[in-house]
C-alpha positions as CSV (number, residue, x, y, z in Angstrom):
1,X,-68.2,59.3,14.7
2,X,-66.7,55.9,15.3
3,X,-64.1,56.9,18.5
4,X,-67.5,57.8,20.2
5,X,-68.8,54.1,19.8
6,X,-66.2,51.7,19.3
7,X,-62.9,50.8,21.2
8,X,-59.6,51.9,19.5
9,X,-62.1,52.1,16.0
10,X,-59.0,51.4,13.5
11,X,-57.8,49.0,15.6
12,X,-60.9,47.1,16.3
13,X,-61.9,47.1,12.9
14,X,-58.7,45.1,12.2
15,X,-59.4,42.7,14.9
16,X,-63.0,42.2,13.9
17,X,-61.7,41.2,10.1
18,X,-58.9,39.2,11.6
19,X,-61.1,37.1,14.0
20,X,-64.1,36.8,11.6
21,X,-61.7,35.5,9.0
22,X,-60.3,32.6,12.1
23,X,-63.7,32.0,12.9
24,X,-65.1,31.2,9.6
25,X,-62.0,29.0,8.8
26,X,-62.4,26.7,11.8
27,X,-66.0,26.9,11.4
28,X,-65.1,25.4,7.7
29,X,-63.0,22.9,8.7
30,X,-65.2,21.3,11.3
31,X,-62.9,21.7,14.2
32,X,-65.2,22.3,16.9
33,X,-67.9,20.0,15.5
34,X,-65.5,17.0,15.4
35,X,-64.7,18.2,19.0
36,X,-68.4,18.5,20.1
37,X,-69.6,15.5,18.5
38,X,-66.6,13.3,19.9
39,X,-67.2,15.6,23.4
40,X,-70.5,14.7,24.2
41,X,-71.0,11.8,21.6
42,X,-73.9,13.3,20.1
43,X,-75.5,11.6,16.8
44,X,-77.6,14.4,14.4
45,X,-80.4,12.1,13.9
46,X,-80.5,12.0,17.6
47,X,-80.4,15.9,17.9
48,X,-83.0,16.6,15.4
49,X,-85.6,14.0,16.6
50,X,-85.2,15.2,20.6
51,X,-85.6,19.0,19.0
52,X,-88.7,18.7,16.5
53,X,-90.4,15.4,18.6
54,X,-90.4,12.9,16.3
55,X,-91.6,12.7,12.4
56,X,-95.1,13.7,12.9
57,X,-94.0,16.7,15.0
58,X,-91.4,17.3,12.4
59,X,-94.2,17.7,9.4
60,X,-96.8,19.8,11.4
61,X,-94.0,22.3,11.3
62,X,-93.2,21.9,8.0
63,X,-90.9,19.4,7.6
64,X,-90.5,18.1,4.1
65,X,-88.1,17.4,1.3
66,X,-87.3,19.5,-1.9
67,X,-87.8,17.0,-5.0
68,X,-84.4,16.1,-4.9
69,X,-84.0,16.1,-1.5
70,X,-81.2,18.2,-0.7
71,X,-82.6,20.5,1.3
72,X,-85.2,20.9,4.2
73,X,-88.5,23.0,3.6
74,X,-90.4,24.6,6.5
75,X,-89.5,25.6,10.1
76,X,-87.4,22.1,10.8
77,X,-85.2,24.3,8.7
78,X,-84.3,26.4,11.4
79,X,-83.8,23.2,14.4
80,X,-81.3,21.2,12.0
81,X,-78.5,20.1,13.6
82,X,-76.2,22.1,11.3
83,X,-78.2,25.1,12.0
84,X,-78.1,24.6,15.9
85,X,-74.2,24.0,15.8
86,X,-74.1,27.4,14.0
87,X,-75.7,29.4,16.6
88,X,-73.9,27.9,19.6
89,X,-70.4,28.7,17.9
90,X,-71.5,32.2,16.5
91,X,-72.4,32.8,19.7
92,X,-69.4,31.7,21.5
93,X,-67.3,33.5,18.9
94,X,-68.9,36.4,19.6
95,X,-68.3,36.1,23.6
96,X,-64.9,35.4,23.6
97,X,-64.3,38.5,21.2
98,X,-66.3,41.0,23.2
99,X,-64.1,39.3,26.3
100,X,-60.9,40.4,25.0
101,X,-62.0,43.5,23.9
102,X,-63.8,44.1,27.3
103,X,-60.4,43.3,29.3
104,X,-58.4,45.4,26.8
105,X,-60.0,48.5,25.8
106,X,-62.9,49.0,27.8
107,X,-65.5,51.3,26.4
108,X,-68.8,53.1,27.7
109,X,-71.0,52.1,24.5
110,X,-68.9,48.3,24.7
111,X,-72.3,46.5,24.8
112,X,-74.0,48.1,21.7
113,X,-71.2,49.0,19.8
114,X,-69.9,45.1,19.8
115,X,-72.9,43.1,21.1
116,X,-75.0,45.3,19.5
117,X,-73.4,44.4,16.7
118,X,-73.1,41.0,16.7
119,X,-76.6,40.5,17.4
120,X,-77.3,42.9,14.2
121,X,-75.2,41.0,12.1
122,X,-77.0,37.7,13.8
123,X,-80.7,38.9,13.1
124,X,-79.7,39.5,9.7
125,X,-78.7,36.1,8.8
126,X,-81.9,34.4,10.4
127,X,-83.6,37.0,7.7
128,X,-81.5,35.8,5.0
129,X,-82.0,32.2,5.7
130,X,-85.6,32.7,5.9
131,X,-85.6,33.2,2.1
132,X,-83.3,30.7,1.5
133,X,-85.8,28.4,2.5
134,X,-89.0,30.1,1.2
135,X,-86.5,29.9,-1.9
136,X,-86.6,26.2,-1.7
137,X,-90.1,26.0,-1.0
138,X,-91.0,28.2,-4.8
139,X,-89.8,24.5,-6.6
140,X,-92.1,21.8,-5.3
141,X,-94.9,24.3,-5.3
142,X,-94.7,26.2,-8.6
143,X,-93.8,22.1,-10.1
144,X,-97.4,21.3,-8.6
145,X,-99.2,24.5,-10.1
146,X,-97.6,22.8,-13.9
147,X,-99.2,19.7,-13.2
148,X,-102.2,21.1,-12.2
149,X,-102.3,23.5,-14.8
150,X,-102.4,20.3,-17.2
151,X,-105.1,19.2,-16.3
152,X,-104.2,15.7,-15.6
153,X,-105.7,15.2,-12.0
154,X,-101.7,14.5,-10.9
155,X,-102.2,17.4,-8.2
156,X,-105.5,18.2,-5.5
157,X,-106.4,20.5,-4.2
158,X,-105.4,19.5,-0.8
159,X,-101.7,19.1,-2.3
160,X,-101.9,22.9,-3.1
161,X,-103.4,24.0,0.5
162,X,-100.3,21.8,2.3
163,X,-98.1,23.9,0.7
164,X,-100.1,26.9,1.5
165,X,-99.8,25.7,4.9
166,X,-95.9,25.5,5.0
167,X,-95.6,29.3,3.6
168,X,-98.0,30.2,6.0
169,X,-96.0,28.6,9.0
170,X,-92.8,29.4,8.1
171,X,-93.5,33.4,7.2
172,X,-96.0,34.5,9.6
173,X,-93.8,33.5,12.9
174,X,-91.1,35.6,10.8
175,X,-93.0,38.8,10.8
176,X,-92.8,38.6,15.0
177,X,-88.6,38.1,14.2
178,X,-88.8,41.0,11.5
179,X,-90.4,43.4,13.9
180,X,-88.3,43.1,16.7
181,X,-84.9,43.0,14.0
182,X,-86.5,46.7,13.3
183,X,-87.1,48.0,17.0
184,X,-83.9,46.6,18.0
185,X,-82.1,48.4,14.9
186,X,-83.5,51.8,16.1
187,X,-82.5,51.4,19.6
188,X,-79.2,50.2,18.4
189,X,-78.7,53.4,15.9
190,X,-80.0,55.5,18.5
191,X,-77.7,54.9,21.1
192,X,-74.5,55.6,18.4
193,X,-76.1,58.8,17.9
194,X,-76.1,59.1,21.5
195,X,-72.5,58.2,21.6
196,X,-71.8,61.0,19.3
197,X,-73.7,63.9,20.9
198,X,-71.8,63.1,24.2
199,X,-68.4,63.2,22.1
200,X,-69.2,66.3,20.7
201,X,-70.5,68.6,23.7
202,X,-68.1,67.3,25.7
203,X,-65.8,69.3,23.2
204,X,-68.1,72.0,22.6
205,X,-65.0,74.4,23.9
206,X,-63.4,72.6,20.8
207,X,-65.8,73.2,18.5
208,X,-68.2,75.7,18.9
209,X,-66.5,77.7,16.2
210,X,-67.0,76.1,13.5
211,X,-69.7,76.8,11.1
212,X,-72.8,75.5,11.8
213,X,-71.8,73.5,15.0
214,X,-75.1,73.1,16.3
215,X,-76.0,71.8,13.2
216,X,-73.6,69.0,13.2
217,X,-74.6,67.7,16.4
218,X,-77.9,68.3,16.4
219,X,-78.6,67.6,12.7
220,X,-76.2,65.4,11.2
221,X,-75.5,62.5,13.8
222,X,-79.1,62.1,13.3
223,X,-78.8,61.6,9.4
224,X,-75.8,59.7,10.3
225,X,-77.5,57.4,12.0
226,X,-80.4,57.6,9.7
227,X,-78.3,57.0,6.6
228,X,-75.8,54.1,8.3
229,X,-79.0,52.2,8.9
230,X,-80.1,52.0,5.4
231,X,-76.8,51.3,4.1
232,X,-75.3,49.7,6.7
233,X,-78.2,47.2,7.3
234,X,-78.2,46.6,3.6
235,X,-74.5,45.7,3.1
236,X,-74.8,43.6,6.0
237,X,-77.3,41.9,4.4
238,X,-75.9,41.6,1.0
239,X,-72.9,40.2,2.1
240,X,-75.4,37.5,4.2
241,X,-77.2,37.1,1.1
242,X,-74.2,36.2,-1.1
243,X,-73.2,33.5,1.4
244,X,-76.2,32.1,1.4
245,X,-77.1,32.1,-2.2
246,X,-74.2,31.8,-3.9
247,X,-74.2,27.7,-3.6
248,X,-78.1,27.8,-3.9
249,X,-77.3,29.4,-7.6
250,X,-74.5,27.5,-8.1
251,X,-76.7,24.6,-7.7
252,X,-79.0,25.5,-9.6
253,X,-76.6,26.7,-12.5
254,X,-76.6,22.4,-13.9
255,X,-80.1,23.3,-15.2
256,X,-79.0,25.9,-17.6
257,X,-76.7,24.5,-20.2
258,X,-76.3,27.5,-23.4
259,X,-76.8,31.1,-23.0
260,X,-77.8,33.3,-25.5
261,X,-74.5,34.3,-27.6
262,X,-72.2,33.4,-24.8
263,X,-72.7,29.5,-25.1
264,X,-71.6,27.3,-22.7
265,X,-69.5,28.8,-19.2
266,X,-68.8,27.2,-16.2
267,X,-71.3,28.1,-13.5
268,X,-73.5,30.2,-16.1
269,X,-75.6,31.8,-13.7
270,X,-73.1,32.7,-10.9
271,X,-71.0,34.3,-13.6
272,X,-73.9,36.2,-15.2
273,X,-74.7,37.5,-11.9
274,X,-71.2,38.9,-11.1
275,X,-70.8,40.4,-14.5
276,X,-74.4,41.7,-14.6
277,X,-73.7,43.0,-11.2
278,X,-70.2,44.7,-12.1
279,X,-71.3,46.4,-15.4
280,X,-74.3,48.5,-13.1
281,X,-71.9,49.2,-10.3
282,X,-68.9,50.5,-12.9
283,X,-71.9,52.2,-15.0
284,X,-73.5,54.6,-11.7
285,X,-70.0,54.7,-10.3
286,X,-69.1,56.4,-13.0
287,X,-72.4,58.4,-13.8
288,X,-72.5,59.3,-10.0
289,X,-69.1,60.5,-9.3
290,X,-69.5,64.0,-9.1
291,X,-72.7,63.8,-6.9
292,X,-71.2,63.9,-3.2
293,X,-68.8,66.6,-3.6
294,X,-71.8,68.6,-4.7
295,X,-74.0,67.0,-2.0
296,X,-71.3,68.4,0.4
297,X,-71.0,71.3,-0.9
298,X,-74.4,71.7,-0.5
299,X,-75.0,71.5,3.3
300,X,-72.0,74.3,3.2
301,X,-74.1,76.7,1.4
302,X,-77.6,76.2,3.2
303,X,-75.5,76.8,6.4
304,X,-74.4,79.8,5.3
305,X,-77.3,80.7,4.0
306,X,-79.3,79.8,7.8
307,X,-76.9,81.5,9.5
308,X,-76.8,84.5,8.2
309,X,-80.8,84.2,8.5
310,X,-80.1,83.1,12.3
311,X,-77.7,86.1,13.2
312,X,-80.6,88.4,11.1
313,X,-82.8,87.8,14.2
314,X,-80.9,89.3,16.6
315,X,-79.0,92.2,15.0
316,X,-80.1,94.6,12.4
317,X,-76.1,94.4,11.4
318,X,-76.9,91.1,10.5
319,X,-78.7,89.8,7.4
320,X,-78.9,92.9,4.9
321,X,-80.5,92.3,1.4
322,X,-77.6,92.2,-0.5
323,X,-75.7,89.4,1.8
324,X,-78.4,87.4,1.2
325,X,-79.0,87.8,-1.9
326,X,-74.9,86.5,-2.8
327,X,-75.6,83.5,0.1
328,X,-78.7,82.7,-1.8
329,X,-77.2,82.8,-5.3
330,X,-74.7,80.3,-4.2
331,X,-77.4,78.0,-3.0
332,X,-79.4,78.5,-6.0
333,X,-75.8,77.9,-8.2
334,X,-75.0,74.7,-6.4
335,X,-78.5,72.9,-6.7
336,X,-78.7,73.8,-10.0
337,X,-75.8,71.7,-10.6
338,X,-76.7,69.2,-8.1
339,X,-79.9,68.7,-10.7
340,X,-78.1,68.4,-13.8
341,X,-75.8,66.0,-12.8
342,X,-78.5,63.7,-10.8
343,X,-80.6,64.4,-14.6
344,X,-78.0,62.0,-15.8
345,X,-77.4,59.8,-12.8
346,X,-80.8,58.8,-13.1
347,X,-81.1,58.4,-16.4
348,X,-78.6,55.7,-16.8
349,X,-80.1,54.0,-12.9
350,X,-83.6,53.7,-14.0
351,X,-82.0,52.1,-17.2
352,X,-80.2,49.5,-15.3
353,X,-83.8,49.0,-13.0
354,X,-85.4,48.6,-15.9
355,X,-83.6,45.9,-17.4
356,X,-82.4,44.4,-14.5
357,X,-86.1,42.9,-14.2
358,X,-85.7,41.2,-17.6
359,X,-82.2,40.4,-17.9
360,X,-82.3,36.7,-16.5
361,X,-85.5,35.5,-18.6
362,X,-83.5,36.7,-21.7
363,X,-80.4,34.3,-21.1
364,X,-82.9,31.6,-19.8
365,X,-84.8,31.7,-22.8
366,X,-82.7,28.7,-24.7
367,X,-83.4,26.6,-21.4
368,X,-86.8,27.3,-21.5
369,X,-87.7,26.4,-24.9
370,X,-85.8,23.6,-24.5
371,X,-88.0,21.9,-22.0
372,X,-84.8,21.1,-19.5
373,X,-86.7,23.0,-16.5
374,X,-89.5,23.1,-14.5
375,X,-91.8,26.2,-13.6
376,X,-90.7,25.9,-10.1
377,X,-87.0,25.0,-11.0
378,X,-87.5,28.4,-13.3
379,X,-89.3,30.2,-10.7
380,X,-86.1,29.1,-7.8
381,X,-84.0,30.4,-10.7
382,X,-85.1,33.6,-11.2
383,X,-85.7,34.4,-7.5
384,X,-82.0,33.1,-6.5
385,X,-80.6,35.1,-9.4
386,X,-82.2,38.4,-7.9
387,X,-80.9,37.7,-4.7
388,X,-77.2,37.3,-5.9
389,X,-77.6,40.3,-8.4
390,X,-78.8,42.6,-5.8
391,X,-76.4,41.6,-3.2
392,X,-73.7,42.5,-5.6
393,X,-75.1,45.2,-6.8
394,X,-74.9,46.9,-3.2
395,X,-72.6,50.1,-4.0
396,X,-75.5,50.4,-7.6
397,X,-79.0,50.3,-5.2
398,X,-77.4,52.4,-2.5
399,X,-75.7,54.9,-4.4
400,X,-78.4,58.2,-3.5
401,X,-78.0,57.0,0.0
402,X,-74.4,56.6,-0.1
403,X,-73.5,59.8,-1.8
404,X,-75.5,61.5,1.0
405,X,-73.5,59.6,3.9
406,X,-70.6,60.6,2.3
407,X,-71.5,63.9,2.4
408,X,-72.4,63.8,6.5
409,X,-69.1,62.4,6.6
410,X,-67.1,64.6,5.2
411,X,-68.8,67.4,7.5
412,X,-68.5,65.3,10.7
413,X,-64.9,64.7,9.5
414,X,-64.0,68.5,9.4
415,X,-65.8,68.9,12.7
416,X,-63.5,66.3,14.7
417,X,-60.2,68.1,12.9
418,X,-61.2,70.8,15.8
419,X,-60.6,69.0,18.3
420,X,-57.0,67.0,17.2
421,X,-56.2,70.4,15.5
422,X,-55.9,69.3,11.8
423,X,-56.4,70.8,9.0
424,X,-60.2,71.6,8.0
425,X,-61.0,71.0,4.1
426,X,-60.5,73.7,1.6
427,X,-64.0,74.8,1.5
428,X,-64.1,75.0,5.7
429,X,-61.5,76.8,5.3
430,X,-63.1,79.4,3.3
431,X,-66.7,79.5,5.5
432,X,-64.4,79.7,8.7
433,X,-62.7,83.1,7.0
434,X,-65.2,84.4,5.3
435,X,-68.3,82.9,6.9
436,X,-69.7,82.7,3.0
437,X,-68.5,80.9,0.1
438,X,-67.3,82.3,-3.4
439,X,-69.4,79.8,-5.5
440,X,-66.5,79.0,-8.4
């Protein structure tokens, strides 16, 4: 699965944690900045004004202020000078690891598996930033709806248009961005399911014994790579997510003094997030666990059951009533279980979905009432807290999906023990005797 793609996989893995945790650390201490600035003797005022054009330029894209002017709303988001310097050293981290790698270990599939990557991991960010500053741009706007909601003449209708306007010009360039992010991300997948089919008829000598080989190739790198673009995307992103939001919320956390029973906590709203986010992750861990052995059990017993269907066709030896009969029972066994448990599973998921959507209102309730906060401080609230909550709650909202890769894994996993000769999983181990399985 991953020899097919990457280098060395266990090996590059390491490096790739290694280098991102250097990379981040300089980034952090403004070592290359300090030697840019000093290098070319660059000022950020300068930077920004030769970028946007100038002040007028600057607001036609959308260049404003948040009320207390800590942040940048609109497009000029994306041409700060901060922003700029991140790209040009992401991208230079990202050369000089693919260099080393390239010299060292080099790889058919070097220029998805590791560019590919990077530029995955890149997209992803610019999405994430995106609503961080769409994020910013709920406050001002939402604090204008109050006033004109009071009737006070504080607000026009103009005032309401403008920002109108920003949204408008900072989201509909995006949907251009968000469309190519999803053709590149099929092409990307695709050509690691193409790694994978080249692995494994390569070593079809290797493998063709195993039950339901065609399957696996055929069938399962293409859930594979169906499944790892869900959940692979999505971790990506929550992780992206977290680092973006996680000082937005911080932030944001001085507007919310008392919560409801609790009282006063450092960083209320970064803390309720993490706990919120660990109680649904412990609570489907738990209510999940059984799922992907059954899952994987699952795919055993439909092979068996196809097979036997398969052989049927071309010999009357082959498929008689009462074989069929026990490979169908089995399948019939294991579903039913699959159902019983998934009866609960889902239970106790469409719990936390369903309070998950009120949770935050009911510890901002005090604050509310209280008159500390805007609408839009309220609104950036509650939009920043469902951010950080999902991103944590990664392993919760994936769950179905993960169980399922996990399953594919574990099939894929037995499949390459063919080739290096180990020692295929129990319940291989009965299909490849028996070519059925003994539901127990």
């Amino acid at each position: 699965m991953f020899e097919s793609f990457f280098p060395k996989p266990k090996l590059f893995l390491i490096s790739v944690v290694v280098w991102t945790i250097v990379s981040v650390g300089y980034w952090y201490l403004e070592g290359l900045l300090l030697f840019l600035f000093g290098l070319f003797n660059i000022d950020n005022n300068d930077l920004l004004n030769l970028i946007v054009g100038g002040k007028n330029l600057g607001k036609f894209i959308g260049l404003s202020a948040s009320e207390e002017g800590s942040s940048v709303i609109g497009l000029a988001y994306f041409v700060t000078p901060e922003f700029i310097w991140f790209d040009i050293y992401y991208i230079l981290a990202t050369l000089i690891f693919f260099g080393f790698w390239s010299y060292y270990c080099p790889h058919k599939w070097q220029n998805w598996s590791i560019l590919g990557s990077s530029f995955l991991i890149f997209f992803t960010y610019l999405s994430v930033q995106v609503s961080v500053v769409i994020n910013a741009w709920y406050g001002p706007f939402y604090n204008d709806i109050q006033k004109a909601l009071g009737g006070g003449g504080e607000v026009t209708a103009k005032d309401l248009y403008d920002h109108l306007l920003i949204f408008a010009i900072i989201v509909f360039p995006y949907l251009f961005f968000a469309s190519f992010k999803i053709f590149f991300n099929q092409h990307y997948l695709f050509r690691w399911r193409n790694a994978m089919n080249d692995f494994y008829t390569e070593r079809w000598s290797q493998l063709r014994h195993v039950e339901g080989a065609s399957q696996r190739i055929q069938e399962d790198t293409k859930q594979f790579s169906r499944i790892m673009k869900n959940v692979g995307i999505y971790m990506v992103d929550s992780v992206m997510t977290l680092i973006a939001f996680m000082p937005v919320l911080t932030a944001l956390s001085i507007h919310v003094k008392d919560l409801p029973l609790i009282g006063q906590i450092p960083n209320p709203l970064v803390t309720l997030a993490i706990l919120w986010a660990v109680f649904a992750t412990v609570l489907l861990l738990v209510a999940g666990i059984k799922l992907p052995g059954l899952e994987f059990r699952n795919e055993r017993v439909e092979a068996a059951f196809r097979k036997e269907l398969v052989l049927g066709e071309d010999s009357q030896e082959k498929a008689e009533l009462p074989t069929l009969v026990h490979l169908f029972n089995n399948v019939r066994r294991n579903y039913f279980r699959l159902y019983f448990h998934y009866a609960y599973f889902n239970l106790f998921r469409y719990f936390y979905i369903q309070t998950d959507n009120i949770i935050i209102y009911i510890f901002l309730i005090p604050t509310i009432v209280s008159g500390r906060i805007t609408l839009g401080i309220m609104t950036q609230i509650t939009r920043a807290f469902s951010q950080v909550a999902n991103a944590f709650q990664f392993l919760a909202n994936s769950w179905p999906s993960i169980i399922e890769l996990m399953s594919i894994y574990k099939r894929l996993q037995a499949f390459e023990k063919s080739i290096y000769g180990g020692n295929l999983s129990k319940i291989d181990q009965e299909f490849v005797k028996n070519e059925t399985v003994d539901d127990k």
